[in-house]
C-alpha positions as CSV (number, residue, x, y, z in Angstrom):
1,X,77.8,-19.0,29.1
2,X,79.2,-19.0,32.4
3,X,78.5,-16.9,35.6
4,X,82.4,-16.6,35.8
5,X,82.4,-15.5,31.6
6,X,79.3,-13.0,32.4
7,X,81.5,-11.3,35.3
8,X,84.7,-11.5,32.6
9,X,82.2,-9.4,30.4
10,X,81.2,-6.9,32.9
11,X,84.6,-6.4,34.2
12,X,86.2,-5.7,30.9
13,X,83.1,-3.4,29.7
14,X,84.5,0.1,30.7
15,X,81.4,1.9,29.9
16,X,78.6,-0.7,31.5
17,X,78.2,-1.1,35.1
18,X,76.3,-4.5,34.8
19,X,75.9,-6.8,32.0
20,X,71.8,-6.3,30.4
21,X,69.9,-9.2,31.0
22,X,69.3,-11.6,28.1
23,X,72.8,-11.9,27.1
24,X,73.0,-15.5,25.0
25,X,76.4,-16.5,24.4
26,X,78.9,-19.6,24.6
27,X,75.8,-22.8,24.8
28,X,73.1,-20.4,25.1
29,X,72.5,-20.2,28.6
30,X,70.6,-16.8,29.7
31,X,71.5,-15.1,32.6
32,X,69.2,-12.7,34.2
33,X,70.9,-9.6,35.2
34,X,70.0,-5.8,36.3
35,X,69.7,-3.3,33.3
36,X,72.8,-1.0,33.3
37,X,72.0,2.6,33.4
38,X,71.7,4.7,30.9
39,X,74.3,6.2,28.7
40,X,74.5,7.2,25.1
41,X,76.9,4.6,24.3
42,X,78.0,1.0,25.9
43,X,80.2,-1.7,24.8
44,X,80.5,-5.3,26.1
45,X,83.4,-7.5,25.2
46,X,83.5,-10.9,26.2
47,X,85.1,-14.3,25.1
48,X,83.9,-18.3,25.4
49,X,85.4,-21.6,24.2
50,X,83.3,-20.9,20.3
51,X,85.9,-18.3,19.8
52,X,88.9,-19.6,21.3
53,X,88.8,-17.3,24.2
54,X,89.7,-14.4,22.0
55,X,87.8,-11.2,22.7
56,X,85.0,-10.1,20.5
57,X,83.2,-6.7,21.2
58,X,79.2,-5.1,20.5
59,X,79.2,-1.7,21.3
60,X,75.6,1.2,20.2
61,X,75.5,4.4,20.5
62,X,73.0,7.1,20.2
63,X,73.7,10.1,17.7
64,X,73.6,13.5,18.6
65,X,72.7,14.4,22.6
66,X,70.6,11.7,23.3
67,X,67.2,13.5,23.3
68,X,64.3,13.2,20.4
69,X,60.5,15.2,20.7
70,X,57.7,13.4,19.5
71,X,57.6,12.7,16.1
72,X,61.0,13.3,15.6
73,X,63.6,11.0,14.5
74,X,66.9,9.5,16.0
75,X,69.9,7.0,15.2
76,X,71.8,4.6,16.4
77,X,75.1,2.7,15.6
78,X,75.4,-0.5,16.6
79,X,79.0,-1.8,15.7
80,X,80.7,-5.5,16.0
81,X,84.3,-6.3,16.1
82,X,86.9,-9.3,17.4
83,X,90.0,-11.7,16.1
84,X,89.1,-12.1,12.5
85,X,86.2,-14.2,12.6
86,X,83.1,-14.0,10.2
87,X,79.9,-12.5,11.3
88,X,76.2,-13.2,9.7
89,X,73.9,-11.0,11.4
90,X,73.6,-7.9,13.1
91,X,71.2,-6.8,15.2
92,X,69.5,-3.6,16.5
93,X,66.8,-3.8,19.5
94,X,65.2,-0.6,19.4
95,X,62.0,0.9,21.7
96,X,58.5,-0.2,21.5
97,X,56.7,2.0,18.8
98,X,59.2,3.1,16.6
99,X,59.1,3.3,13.1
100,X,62.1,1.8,10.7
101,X,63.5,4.8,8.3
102,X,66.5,4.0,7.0
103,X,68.6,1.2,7.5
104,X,72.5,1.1,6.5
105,X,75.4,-1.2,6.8
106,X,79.3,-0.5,6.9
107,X,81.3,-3.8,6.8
108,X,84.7,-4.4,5.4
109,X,84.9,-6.6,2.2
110,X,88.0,-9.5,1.8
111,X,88.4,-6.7,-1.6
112,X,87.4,-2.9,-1.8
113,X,87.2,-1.2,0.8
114,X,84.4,-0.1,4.0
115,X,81.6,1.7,2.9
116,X,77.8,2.4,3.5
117,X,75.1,0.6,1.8
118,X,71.7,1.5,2.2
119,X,69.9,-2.2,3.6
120,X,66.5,-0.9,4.4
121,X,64.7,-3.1,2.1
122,X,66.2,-6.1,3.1
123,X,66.9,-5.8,6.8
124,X,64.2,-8.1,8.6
125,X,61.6,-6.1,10.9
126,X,60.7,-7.9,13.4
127,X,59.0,-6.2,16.4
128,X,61.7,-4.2,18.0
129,X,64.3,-5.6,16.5
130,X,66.1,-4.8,12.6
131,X,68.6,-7.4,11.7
132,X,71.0,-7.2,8.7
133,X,72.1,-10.5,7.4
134,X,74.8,-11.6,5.5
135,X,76.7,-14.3,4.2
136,X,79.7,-13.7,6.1
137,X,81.5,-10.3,6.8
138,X,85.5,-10.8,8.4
139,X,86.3,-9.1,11.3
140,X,89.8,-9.7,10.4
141,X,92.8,-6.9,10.0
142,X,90.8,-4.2,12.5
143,X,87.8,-4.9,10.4
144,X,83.9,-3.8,11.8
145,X,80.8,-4.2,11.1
146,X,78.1,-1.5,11.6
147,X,74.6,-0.7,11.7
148,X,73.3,2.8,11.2
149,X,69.3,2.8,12.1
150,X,67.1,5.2,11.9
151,X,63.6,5.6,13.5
152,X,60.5,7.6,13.2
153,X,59.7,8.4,17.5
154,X,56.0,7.9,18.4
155,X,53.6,10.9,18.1
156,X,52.1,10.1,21.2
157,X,55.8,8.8,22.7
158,X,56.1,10.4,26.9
159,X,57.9,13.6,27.5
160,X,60.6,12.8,30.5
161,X,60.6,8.9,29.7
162,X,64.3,7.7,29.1
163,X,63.8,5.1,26.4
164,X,66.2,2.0,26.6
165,X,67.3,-0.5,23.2
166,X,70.0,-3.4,22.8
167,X,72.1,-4.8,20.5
168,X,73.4,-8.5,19.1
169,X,74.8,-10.0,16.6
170,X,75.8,-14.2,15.6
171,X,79.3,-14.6,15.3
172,X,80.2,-17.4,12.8
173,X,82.0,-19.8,15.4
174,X,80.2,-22.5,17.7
175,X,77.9,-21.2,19.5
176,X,78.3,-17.0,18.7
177,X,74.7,-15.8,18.6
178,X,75.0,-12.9,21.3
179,X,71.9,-10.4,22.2
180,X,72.6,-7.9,24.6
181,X,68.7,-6.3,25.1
182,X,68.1,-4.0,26.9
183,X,71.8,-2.5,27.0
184,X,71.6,0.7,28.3
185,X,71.1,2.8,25.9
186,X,68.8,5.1,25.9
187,X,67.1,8.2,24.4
188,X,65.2,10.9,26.7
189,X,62.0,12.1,25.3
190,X,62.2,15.6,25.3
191,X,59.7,18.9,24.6
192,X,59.3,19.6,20.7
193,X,61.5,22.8,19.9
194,X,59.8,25.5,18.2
195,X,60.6,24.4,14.8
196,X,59.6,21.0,15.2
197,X,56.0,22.0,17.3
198,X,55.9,24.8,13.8
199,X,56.4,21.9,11.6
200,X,53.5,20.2,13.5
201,X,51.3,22.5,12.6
202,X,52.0,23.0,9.5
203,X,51.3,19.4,8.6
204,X,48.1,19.8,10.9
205,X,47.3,22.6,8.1
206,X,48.3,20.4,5.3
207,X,51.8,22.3,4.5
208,X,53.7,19.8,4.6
209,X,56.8,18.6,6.5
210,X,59.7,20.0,7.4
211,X,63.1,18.1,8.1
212,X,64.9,19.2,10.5
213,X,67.4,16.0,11.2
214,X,67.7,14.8,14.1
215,X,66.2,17.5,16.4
216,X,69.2,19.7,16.4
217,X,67.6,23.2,14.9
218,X,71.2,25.5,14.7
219,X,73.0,22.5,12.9
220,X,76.6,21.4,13.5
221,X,79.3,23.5,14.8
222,X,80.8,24.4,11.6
223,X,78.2,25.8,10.4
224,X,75.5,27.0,13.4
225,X,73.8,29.2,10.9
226,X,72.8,27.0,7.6
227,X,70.8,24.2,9.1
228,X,68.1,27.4,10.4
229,X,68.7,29.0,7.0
230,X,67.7,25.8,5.4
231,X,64.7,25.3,7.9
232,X,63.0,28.7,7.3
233,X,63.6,28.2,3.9
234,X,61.9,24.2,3.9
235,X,59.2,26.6,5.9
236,X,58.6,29.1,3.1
237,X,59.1,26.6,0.2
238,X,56.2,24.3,1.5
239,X,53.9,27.4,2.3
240,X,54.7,28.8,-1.0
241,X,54.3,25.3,-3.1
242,X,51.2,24.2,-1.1
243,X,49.6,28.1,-1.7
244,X,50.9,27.9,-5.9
């Protein structure tokens, strides 16, 4: 791709300041770059003579605030959308060290409708990378396709270290394969929360684990109270069932 195709890229990304480095798009070409800064979402849309200069778009975001303890667990959503052609592969670049969960895909079927499906068994692990493949999903008529990963932090991960990932995906036109690593979004490593540093201990005892989702202890904001009732009440049931 073109220095004057990169620059079309960054000026038409509203939430990235500068294009990430390794960006392969159009003949392949690579141009370095400086990593963007961190945010919990970013989106770069771009366009090269494969698709007929219409626009195409990968965007990721982080879910919930951003920040994960040790141990912990945290997703991300990478998404891919454009003019209606096909795309075979998605691709989520995530930290060094972290552990593969869960794994799902949303794409829109040529009949039925979008919905998840649950692709951790077959999405390929390689490194820091998870790619779902396919045999061609339409991005026609609004359609996207999205990646929901989920990943098991390091134990030993750095409290105060903002974590960065990417994204790509190969759009089924000449020349679409399109990695965007890192892209500027990132995760802060934060302090375990007293639940989380109990639930550490517990295991330490052999107790068991206790789930608390993605590091939020109060829950949504529909409902502050149920996700600590549920908590103290994973506590109890694991201390009582180990103790039985």
């Amino acid at each position: 791709m073109s220095r004057r195709s990169l620059r079309h890229a960054v000026a038409t990304t509203t939430s990235l300041v500068l294009l990430a480095a390794g960006v392969t798009v159009g003949l392949g070409a690579s141009v370095a770059q400086a990593a963007p800064a961190c945010a919990l979402s970013q989106s770069v849309t771009d366009n090269w003579p494969g698709s007929v200069w219409t626009d195409y778009t990968v965007s990721k975001e982080v879910v919930g605030d951003g920040t994960v303890a040790p141990g912990q667990t945290v997703t991300y959503i990478t998404k891919v959308s454009g003019s209606g052609a096909l795309v075979n592969e998605i691709r989520d670049f995530h930290p060094a060290g972290f552990q593969l969960v869960k794994a799902r895909l949303n794409v829109k079927w040529l009949i039925g409708n979008q919905q998840w499906e649950d692709v951790t068994g077959t999405a390929v692990v390689n490194g820091t990378s998870v790619v779902a493949k396919g045999g061609g999903w339409t991005t026609a008529g609004g359609g996207v396709i999205a990646l929901e990963t989920t990943y098991k932090v390091p134990d030993n991960a750095t409290v105060g270290s903002k974590l960065d990932s990417g994204a790509g995906t190969n759009i089924v036109l000449a020349a679409g394969d399109w990695n965007i690593n890192p892209m500027g979004v990132c995760v802060t490593i934060r302090q375990p929360n007293p639940v989380e540093a109990g639930a550490g201990s517990l295991e330490d005892m052999g107790f068991g684990s206790v789930n608390t989702g993605s590091g939020q202890v109060f829950g949504s904001l529909t409902d502050p109270q149920g996700s600590m009732t549920n908590v103290i009440g994973g506590v109890l049931g694991n201390v009582i069932g180990n103790l039985s």
